[in-house]
C-alpha positions, 0 to 999 in steps of 0.5 A: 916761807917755804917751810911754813907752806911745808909744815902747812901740807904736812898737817892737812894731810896727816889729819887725813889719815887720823881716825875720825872720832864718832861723837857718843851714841847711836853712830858707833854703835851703827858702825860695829853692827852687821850691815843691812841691806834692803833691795827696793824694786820699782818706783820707791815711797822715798818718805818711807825709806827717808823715816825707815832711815831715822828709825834705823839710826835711833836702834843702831841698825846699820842700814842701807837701802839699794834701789834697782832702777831699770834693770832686767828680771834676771839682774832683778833677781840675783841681785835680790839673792845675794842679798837675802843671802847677805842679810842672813847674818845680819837678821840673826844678829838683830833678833838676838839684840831686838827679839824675834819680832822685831822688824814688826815693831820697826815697821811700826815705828817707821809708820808712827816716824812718817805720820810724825812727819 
C-alpha cells in the first residue's frame, strides 16, 4: 500500500514539472512574441479591453493590460514610462510583422469585436 501511495505522489509531482504542450495555433505564437503592456488610467470600458483581448489573441499579440487604480500623479507617471520604455521592443516587433499601420486596423477590429458582442 505504501508503495502505491508512493509511486502515486511520484507521478502527480513529476507531471508538475513537464512541459505543458500549447495546442496548435494562435497560443504558441503568443507566447514567443514581445510582451505588450497597456496602462489604463481611470475608470476602465472593461467591454473594450474584454474584445482588445480576443482580438489580441487571434493576431498572436502578447498582451497585458495594467490598470493603475488609485495611485497618485507621481506613481501614475513612472509607471507610464517604464512602459513606454517597455513597449519599445514590442512596437517595433509588431510593425514589422503587421506593418506601420497596424494598431489602426487593430483598433478597428476591436470596435467591429465589441459591436460584434
Amino acid at each position: 500500500m505504501k508503495r502505491f501511495l508512493f509511486m502515486g505522489l511520484v507521478a502527480f509531482l513529476s507531471g508538475c514539472n513537464s512541459e505543458q504542450v500549447v495546442g496548435e495555433g494562435v497560443e504558441s505564437s503568443v507566447d514567443s512574441s514581445p510582451l505588450l503592456t497597456k496602462y489604463i488610467i481611470g475608470k476602465p470600458n472593461m467591454a473594450y479591453f474584454d474584445a482588445e483581448k480576443d482580438v489580441a489573441l487571434r493576431w498572436g499579440i502578447n498582451l497585458k493590460h495594467i490598470f493603475a487604480g488609485s495611485q497618485n500623479r507621481e506613481e501614475i507617471d513612472t509607471k507610464n514610462l517604464e512602459i513606454k520604455d517597455s513597449n519599445v521592443e514590442a512596437n517595433r516587433f509588431y510593425d514589422e510583422k503587421f506593418g506601420k499601420d497596424w494598431q489602426i486596423k487593430f483598433k478597428e477590429e476591436v470596435e467591429k469585436e465589441i459591436n460584434k458582442n
